[in-house]
C-alpha positions as CSV (number, residue, x, y, z in Angstrom):
1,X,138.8,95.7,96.2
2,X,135.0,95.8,97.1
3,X,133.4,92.9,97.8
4,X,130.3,92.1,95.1
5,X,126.8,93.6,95.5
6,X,124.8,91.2,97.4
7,X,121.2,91.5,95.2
8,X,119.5,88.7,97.6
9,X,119.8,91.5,100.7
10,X,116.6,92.9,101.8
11,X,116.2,96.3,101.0
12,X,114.3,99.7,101.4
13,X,113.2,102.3,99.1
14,X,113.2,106.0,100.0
15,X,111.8,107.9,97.2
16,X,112.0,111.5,96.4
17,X,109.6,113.5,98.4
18,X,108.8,116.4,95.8
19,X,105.3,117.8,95.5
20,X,104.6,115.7,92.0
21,X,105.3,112.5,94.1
22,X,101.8,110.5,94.4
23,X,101.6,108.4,97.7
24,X,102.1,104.9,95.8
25,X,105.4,106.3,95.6
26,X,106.3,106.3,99.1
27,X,108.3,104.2,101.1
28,X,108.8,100.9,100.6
29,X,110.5,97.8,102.2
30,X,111.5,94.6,99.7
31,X,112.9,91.5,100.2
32,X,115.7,91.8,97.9
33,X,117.6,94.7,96.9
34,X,117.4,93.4,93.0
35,X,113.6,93.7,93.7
36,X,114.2,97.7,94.9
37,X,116.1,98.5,92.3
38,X,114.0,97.0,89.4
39,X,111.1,98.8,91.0
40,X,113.1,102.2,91.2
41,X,114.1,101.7,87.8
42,X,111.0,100.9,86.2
43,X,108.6,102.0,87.9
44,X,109.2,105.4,89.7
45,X,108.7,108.3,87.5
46,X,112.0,110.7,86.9
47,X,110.7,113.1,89.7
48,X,110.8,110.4,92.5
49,X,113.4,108.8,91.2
50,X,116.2,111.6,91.2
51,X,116.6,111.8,94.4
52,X,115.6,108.3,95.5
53,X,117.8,105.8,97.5
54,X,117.7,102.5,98.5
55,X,119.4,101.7,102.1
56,X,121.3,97.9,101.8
57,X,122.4,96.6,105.1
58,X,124.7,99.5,106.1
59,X,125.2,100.7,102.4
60,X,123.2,103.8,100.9
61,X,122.7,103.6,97.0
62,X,121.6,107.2,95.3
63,X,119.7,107.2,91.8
64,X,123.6,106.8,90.0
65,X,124.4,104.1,92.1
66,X,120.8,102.2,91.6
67,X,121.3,102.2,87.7
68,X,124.4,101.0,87.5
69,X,123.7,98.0,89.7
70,X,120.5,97.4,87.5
71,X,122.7,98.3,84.2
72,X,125.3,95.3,85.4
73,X,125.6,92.4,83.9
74,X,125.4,90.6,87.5
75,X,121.7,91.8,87.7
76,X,120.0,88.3,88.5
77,X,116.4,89.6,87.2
78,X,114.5,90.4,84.1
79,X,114.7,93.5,83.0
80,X,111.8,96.0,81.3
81,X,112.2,95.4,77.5
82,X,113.4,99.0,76.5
């Protein structure tokens, strides 16, 4: 068994680096991983987001990954009302 996601970790965002990607969506460092993954989530459109990742201590999280940690019930922030 895995140990639980540690959502306090800092954490950086790699974004998609397609053509339609604007520069605000570039790379990004945050100081928790909940605060990456809300961002990604929310705030990247679908064409940086696809192949996004966010890089956790030694683990690499891909756009499937990064929803279902913001999709879990463990995720400690607010979420974008739908």
């Amino acid at each position: 068994m895995s140990s639980p996601f540690d959502y306090r970790a800092p954490a950086e965002l790699f974004p998609s680096r397609g053509r339609k990607t604007n520069r605000q969506m570039a790379y990004r460092r945050f100081s928790t991983a909940a605060e990456a993954i809300r961002f990604a989530v929310e705030e990247l459109p679908d064409s940086a987001f696809l192949g996004a990742y966010i890089q956790v201590e030694d683990a690499r999280l891909d756009s499937a990954a990064i929803r279902r940690l913001y999709g879990s019930e463990q995720f400690p922030l607010k979420r974008k009302a739908a």
